[in-house]
N, C-alpha and C positions, 0 to 999 in steps of 0.2 A: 925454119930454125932462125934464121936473120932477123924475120918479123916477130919472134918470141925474145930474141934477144934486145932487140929494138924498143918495144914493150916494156921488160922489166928495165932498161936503161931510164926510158921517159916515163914512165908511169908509176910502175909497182914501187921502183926504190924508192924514188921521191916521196912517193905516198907513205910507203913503209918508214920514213926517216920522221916524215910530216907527224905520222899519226903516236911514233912514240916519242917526238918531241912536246903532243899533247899530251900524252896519257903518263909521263913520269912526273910530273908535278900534281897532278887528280892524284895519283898512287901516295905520294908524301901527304898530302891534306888528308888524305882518308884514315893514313897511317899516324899524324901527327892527333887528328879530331879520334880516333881509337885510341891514342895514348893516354889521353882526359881519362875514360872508362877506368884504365888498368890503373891511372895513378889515385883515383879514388876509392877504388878497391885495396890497393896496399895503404892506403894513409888511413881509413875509416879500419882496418884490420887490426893496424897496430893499435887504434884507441881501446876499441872493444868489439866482442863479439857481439851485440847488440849493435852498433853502428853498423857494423859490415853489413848485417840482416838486415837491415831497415835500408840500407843503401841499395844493395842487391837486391829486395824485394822491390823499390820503388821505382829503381832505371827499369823491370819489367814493365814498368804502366807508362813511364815519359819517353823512352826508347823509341816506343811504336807508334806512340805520336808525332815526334819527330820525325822519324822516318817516311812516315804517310806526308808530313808536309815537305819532308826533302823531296818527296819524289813528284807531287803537285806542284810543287814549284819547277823540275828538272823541265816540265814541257817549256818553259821558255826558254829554255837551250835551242831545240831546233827552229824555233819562230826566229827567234837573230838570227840563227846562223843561214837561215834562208834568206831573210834581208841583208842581210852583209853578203850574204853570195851575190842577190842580185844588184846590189849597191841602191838597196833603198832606205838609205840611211834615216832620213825623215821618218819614218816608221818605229823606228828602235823603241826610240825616247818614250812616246805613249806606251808601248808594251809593254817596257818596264814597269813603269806608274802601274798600270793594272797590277804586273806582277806585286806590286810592295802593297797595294791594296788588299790582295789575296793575301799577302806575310802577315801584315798585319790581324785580318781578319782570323784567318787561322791560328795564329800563335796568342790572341787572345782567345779564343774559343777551349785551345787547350790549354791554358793559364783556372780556364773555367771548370773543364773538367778535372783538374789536380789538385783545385782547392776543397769541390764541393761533393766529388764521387767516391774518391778512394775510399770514406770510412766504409760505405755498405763493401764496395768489391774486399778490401780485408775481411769482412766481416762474414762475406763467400768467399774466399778462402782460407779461410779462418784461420788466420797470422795471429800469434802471439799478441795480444792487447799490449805487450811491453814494445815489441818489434814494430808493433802495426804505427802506435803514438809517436815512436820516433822517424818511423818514414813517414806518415803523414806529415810530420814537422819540416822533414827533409826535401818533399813533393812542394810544400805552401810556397817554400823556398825556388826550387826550380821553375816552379811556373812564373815568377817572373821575370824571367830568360827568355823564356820562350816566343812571344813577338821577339825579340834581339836577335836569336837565331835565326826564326822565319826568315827577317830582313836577311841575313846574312845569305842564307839559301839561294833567297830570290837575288843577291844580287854576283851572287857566285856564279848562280846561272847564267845571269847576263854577261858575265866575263868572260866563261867559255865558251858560251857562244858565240862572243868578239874574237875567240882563236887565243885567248890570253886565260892559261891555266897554272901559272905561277902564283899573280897574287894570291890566292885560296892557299897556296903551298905554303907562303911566306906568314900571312895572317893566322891560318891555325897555326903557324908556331908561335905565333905573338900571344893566341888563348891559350898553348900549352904552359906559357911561360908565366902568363899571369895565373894559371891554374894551381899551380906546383905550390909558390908561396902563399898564395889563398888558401888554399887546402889547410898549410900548415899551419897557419896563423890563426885559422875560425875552426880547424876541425881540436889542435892540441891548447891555444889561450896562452894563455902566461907561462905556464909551466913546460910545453915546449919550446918556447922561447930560451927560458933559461936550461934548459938541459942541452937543447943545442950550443949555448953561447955564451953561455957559464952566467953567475951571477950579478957581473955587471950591468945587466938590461938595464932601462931605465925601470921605476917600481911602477911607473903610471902603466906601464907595457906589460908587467908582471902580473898586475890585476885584472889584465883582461880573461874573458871567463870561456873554460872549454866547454865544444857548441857542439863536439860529435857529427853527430847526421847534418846536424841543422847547419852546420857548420859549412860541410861539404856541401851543401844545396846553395849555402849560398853566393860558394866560391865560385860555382857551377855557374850558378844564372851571372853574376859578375862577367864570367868571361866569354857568356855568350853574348855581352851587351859590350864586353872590348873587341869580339872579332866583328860587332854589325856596325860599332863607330868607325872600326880599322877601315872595313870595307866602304864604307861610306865616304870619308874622307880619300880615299886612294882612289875610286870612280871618282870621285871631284876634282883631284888634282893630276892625275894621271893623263898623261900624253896619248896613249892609246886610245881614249874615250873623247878625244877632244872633238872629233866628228859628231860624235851624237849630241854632245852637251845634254847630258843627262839631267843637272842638277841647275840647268836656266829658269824651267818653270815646269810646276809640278802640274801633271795633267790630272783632272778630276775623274772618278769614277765612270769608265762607261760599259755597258753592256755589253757592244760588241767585242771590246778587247776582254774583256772577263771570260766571256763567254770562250771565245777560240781556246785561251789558256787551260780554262776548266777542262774542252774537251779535249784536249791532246793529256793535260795533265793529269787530273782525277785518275785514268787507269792506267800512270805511270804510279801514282802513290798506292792505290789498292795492287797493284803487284808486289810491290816491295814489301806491304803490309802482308800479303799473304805469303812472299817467304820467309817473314820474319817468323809468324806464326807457324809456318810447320815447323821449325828449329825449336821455337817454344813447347809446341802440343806434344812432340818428340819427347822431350827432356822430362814433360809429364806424366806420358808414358813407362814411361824405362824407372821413375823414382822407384815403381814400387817391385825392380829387377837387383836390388839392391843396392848399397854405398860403393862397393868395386866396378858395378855397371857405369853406376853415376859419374864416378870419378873418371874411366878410362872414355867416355864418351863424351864427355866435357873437355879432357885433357887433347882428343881425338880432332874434334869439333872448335878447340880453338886452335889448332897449328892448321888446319883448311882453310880456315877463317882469314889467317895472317897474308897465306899463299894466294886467297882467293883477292887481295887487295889490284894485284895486278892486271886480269883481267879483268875487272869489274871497270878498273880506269881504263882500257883498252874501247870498251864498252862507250862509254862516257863519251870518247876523246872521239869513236867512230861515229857517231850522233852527230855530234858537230861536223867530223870532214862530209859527210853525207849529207848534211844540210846547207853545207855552204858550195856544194857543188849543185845539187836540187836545185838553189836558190839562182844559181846560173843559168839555169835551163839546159843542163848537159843530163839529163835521163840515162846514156849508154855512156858515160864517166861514172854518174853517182854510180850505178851497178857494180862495175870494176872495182871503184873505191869501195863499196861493200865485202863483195868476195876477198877482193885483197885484205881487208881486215879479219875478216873471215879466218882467210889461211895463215896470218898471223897468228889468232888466239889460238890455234891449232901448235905452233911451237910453241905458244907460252903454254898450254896444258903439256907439252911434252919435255920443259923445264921445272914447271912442278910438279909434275910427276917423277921426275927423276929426282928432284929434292927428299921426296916424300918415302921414297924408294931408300938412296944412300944416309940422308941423316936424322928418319922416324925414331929408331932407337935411340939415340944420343939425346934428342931432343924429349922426348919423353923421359927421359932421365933426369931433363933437369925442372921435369913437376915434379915427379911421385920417386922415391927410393922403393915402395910397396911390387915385388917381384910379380903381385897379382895381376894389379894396375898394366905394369909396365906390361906383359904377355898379352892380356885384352888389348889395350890401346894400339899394340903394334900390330894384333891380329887387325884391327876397324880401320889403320892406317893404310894396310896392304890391301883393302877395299876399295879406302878413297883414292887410291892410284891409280883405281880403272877410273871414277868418276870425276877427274880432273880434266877430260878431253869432252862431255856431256855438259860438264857445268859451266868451262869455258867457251863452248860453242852456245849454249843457249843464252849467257850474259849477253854474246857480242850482234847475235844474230838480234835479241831483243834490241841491242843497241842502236844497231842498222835499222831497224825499223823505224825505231824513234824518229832515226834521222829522216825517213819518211814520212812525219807524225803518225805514224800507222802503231794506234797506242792501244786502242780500245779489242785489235784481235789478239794483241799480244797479252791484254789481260787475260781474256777468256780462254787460252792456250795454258798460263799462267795456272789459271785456278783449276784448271782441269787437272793438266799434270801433275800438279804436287799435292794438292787435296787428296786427288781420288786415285791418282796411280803410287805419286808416293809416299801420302801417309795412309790412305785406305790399304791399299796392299803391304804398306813396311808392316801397318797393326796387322794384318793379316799372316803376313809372314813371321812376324815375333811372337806373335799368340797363338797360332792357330798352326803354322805351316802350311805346306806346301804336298795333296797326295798323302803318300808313304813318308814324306818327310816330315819330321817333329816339328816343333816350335822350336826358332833361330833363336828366341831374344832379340838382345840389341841387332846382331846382326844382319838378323831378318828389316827390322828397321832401316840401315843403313843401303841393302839391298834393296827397300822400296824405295829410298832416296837415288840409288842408280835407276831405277827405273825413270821414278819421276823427272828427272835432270832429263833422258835420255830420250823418253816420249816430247820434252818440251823441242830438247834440239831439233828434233826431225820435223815437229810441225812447226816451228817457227822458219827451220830452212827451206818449208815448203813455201810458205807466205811471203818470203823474202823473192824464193823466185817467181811467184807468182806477179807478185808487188811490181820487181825489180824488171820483168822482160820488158823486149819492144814492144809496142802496141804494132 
């Protein structure tokens, strides 16, 4: 008992205090770079219902590109955080370079697909020709954001993996900030100018002309090119970074560092890509379950969403302490620091859960007044309450992996579980049922989504111990 107490004295708490003094600033950046989302959806709504659609159809196609490059870039999180564990500071600096070589590369790549692909995929999904021409307008726009961003990614990574998860916190509020006024100015022109601030505007300001979608795409790509200068400039003059001096001299492309990044990286980003997509493939499903389905499943799917910010940064923030311990040469520490993050995300599912539990109703209140909505939404919430301790143990365990770069079993664990256990069997269970039992619908759905969470936790805890024993 003294040695258990001894333990969590020098060990667990420390670590526990460590790890959510990482992961509450990842939690703010996540939550500030999702506030962009929501403030282009209310600004492109109030213009027109054409906006909104052409908006919301088009973050389907830039979303997932992004995402696939946020999480290609996240492998340089644990490659620092192993060299800063082991103090080989010299190393840093080239990894990064490759890293901004890959942002680069990637974020023109998807600049390329946004300009030149969308008309056929409208054309397969056959988007209103009025809808389709203003998201396209609104895409041409985003994509040249997109290298800004990548850069931002990549050098986001590198900061957490220097142990420093603030800037990313501070700087997405810097793109929130410049978003909000952007938005207004190129999505409503002149005339929201003066209706906000009466007629005095100056007239030159007055003529400026309402851009809608295009407007909004632009604001977008804008302030993905003020978080990748923010970031830029703050790794330059930033006291944290003065060891590596990142920005002395820029190191030229080479194979080997591309290469390590790629393979830790790449099935960090096809993970993420593949849970983006079962949420999508989901949503496509259930359309044709009706507008009350849609609405209570969306309404459902975004208060998870909001909850899920905290272990996902849990996540994140465990990568790094597991790399920077790794990088030590302490194998039977990194361990401990895993499980002990472990049994954290285990409270934080038992604090969302209980949110989920006491304020689903109130909170669904303040989408839909629709009595329909509200009684489904609350029934898929009382679901997600079981699957808040499945979804938070497979984020963190993924996490811990990372911090092993142990990346490419957690994809294939990844695709396994949520492909084929939980969207094979959710479709299975909403269409078809189960035996003697009917067809669930959504809920059948939402029940394949516990599965697939739940299959992924067990086999990724397996890997972890597997990973993680003594030799």
């Amino acid at each position: 008992m003294e040695s258990l107490s001894k333990q969590v004295r020098t060990l667990y708490w420390p670590e526990t205090r460590l790890l959510v003094r990482l992961a509450l600033p990842i939690c703010g950046a996540q939550l500030a770079q999702a506030g962009m989302s929501v403030v282009d959806v209310m600004m492109t709504g109030r213009q027109s219902p054409t906006a909104l659609a052409a908006v919301s159809v088009g973050s389907s196609l830039w979303m997932p590109l992004m995402l696939f490059m946020t999480g290609t870039l996240m492998g340089l999180t644990p490659i620092v955080a192993h060299m800063l564990g082991g103090k080989r500071h010299a190393g840093i600096r080239p990894a990064v370079h490759q890293a901004l070589w890959i942002a680069l590369l990637l974020g023109a790549i998807s600049a390329g697909l946004l300009w030149f692909l969308v008309t056929p995929v409208f054309q397969l999904m056959a988007v209103p020709e009025h809808v389709a021409r203003s998201s396209a307008a609104y895409l041409s726009a985003v994509a040249f954001g997109m290298p800004g961003i990548a850069l931002f990614q990549a050098l986001r990574a590198f900061s957490d993996g220097m142990n420093h998860t603030r800037p990313a916190l501070w700087i997405s509020l810097v793109g929130l900030g410049v978003n909000i006024p952007a938005n207004y100015l190129l999505i409503y022109g002149g005339d929201g100018l003066v209706e906000l601030f009466g007629t005095w505007v100056p007239a030159s300001l007055q003529q400026l002309p309402t851009l809608g979608a295009l407007g909004c795409g632009i604001a977008t790509a804008i302030s993905m090119w003020t978080m990748a200068l923010a970031m830029i400039l703050y790794t330059q003059k930033g006291r944290a970074y003065r060891e590596v001096s990142l920005w002395q001299q820029i190191a030229l492309p080479k194979w080997i560092g591309i290469r390590e990044l790629l393979v830790v990286g790449i099935p960090i980003g096809v993970a993420i890509f593949v849970e983006v997509t079962l949420f999508t493939l989901i949503a496509l499903f259930i359309a044709s379950l009706g507008e009350i389905t849609v609405a209570a499943h969306q309404i459902a799917l975004s208060f998870t969403t909001i909850l899920f910010m905290l272990p996902m940064s849990l996540s994140m923030a465990l990568t790094v302490r597991v790399g920077n311990t790794l990088g030590q040469q302490r194998p039977e520490r990194a361990r401990q620091v895993a499980w002990n993050g472990i049994a954290i995300s285990l409270l934080t599912a038992a604090i969302n859960s209980s949110l989920l539990w006491l304020t689903g109703r109130w909170v669904i209140s303040l989408y839909t007044p629709d009595p329909d909505v509200q009684a489904l939404a609350a029934s898929l919430l009382t679901l997600a309450v079981f699957f808040q301790v499945s979804d938070s143990l497979q984020a963190n365990l993924a996490g811990a992996l990372r911090g092993y770069k142990d990346t490419r079993v957690v994809m294939l664990i990844t695709v396994v579980s949520y492909w084929s256990v939980g969207l094979g069997g959710g479709h299975w269970l909403g269409r078809h049922g189960f035996g003697e039992i009917s067809a669930l619908g959504v809920h059948g759905y939402w029940i394949g989504l516990i599965a697939g969470l739940s299959t992924a936790a067990l086999l990724l805890a397996w890997r972890l111990h597997v990973i993680s024993r003594p030799e």
